[in-house]
Structures are given as C-alpha cells and as structure tokens.
TORKOL-4160 file (C-alpha; in steps of 0.2 Angstrom, whole numbers, padded with zeros to 4 digits, m for minus):
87
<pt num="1" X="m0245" Y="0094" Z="m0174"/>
<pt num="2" X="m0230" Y="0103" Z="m0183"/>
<pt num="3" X="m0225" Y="0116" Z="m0170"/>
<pt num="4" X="m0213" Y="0124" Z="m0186"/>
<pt num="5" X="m0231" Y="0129" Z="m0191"/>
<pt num="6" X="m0234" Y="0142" Z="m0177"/>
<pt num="7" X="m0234" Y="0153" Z="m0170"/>
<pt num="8" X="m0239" Y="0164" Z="m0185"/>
<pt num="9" X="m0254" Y="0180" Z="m0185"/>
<pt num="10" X="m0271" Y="0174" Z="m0182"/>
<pt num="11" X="m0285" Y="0179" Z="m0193"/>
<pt num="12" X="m0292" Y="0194" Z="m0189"/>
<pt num="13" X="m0310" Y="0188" Z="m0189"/>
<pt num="14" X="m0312" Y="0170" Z="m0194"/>
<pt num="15" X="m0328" Y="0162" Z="m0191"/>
<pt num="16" X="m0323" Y="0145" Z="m0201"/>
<pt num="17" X="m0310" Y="0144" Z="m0187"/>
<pt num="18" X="m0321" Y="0147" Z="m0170"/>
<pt num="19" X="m0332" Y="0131" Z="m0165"/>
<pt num="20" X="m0345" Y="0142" Z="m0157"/>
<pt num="21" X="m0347" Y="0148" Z="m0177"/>
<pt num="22" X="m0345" Y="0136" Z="m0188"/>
<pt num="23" X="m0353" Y="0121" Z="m0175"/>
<pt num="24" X="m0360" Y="0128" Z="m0156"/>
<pt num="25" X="m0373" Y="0141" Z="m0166"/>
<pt num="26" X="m0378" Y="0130" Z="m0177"/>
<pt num="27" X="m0385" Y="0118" Z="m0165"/>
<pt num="28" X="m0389" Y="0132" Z="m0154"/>
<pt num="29" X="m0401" Y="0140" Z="m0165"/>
<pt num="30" X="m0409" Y="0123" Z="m0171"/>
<pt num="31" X="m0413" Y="0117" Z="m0155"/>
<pt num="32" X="m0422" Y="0136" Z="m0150"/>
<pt num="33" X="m0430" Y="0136" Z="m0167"/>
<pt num="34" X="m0439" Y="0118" Z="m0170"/>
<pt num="35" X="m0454" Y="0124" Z="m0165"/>
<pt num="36" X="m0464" Y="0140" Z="m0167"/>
<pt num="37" X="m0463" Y="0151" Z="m0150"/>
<pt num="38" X="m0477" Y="0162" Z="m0146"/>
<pt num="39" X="m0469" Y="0173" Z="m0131"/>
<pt num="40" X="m0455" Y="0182" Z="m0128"/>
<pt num="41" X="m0453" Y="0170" Z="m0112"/>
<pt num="42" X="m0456" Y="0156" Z="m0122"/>
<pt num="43" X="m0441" Y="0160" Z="m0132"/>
<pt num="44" X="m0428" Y="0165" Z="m0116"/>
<pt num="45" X="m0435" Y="0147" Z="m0109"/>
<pt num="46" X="m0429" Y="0138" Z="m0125"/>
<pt num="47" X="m0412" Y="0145" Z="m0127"/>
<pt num="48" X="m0408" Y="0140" Z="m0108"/>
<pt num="49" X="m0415" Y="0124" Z="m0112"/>
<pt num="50" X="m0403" Y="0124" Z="m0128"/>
<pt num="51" X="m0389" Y="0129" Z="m0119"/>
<pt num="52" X="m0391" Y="0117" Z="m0105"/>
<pt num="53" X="m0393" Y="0104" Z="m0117"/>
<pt num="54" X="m0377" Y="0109" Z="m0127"/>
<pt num="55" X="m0366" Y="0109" Z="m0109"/>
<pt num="56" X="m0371" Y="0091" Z="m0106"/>
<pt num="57" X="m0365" Y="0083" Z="m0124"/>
<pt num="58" X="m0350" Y="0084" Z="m0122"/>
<pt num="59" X="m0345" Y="0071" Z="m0134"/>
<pt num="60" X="m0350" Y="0084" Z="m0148"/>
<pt num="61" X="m0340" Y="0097" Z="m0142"/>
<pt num="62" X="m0327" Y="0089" Z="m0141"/>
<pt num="63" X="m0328" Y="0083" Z="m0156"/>
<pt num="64" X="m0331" Y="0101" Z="m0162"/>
<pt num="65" X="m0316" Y="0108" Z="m0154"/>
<pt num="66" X="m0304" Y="0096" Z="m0161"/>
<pt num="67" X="m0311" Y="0100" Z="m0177"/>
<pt num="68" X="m0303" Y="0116" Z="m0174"/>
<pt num="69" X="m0286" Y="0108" Z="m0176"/>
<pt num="70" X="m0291" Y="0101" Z="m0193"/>
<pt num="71" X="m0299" Y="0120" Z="m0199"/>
<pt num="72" X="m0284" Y="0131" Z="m0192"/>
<pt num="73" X="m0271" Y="0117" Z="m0204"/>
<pt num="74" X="m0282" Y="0120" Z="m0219"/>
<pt num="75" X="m0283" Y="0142" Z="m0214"/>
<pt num="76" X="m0264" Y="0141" Z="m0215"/>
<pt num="77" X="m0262" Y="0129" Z="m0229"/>
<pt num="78" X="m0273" Y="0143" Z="m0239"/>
<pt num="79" X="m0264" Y="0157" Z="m0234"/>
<pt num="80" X="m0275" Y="0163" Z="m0222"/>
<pt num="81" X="m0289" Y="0162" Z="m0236"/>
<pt num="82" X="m0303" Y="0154" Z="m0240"/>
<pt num="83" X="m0303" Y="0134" Z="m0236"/>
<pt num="84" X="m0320" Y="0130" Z="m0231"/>
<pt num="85" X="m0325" Y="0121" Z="m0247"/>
<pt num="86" X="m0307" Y="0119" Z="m0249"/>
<pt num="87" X="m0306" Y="0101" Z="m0242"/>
C-alpha cells in the first residue's frame, strides 16, 4: 500500500467502505431470511444461528476485510465520490 496516500479525512458515512455493509449484512440477512419465520422466537433463534455461522467462516471474512483495502483505493481515487460501479 502507498503510505503517501494517507492519512487523509475519512468519509463521513461510507457504507461501500464498511465490510459489515457492503458484505457481513448481506449474508447476515440471507441466512435469517431463506425461510419464512412464524415467531418472534423463531426469528431471534435464526439470527444467532446466522451470526454463529458468520464467526465460524472465516475465510469469507477475510476475504471481506481485505476487500476493504481495494474499496478505500477506489473511495480515494474518486475523490471521496462515488466508486461502487466505478471499477
């Protein structure tokens, strides 16, 4: 990484930056929603299952973290605007 690249302001509110937005929620959501829940218990149960299931791969978030170098690159290449459909 080009260290003459930081430090520099940090956006605000970036959600294509954050891997708990643009990956970890995602999944997150996927994995609670793939099947119609009938109780609010149900519900709690399936997001602790989610997010049991999310702490033990931790090949994909790795690979979502890393990912994060690659997004802030493109952030700062645009000026701190839009990038997402940039690359």
């Amino acid at each position: 990484m080009d260290r003459t690249l930081w430090p520099h302001n940090w956006p605000a509110r970036s959600p294509d930056l954050s891997p708990l937005d643009y990956c970890v929620w995602g999944w997150m959501k996927e994995l609670v929603y793939n099947v119609k829940l009938a109780t609010r218990d149900a519900l709690f149960g399936r997001i602790l299952d989610a997010a049991d299931h999310i702490r033990n791969n931790q090949m994909k978030m790795l690979r979502a973290t890393r990912a994060f170098h690659n997004r802030a690159a493109a952030c700062f290449a645009a000026g701190g605007g839009i990038f997402e459909n940039q690359r």
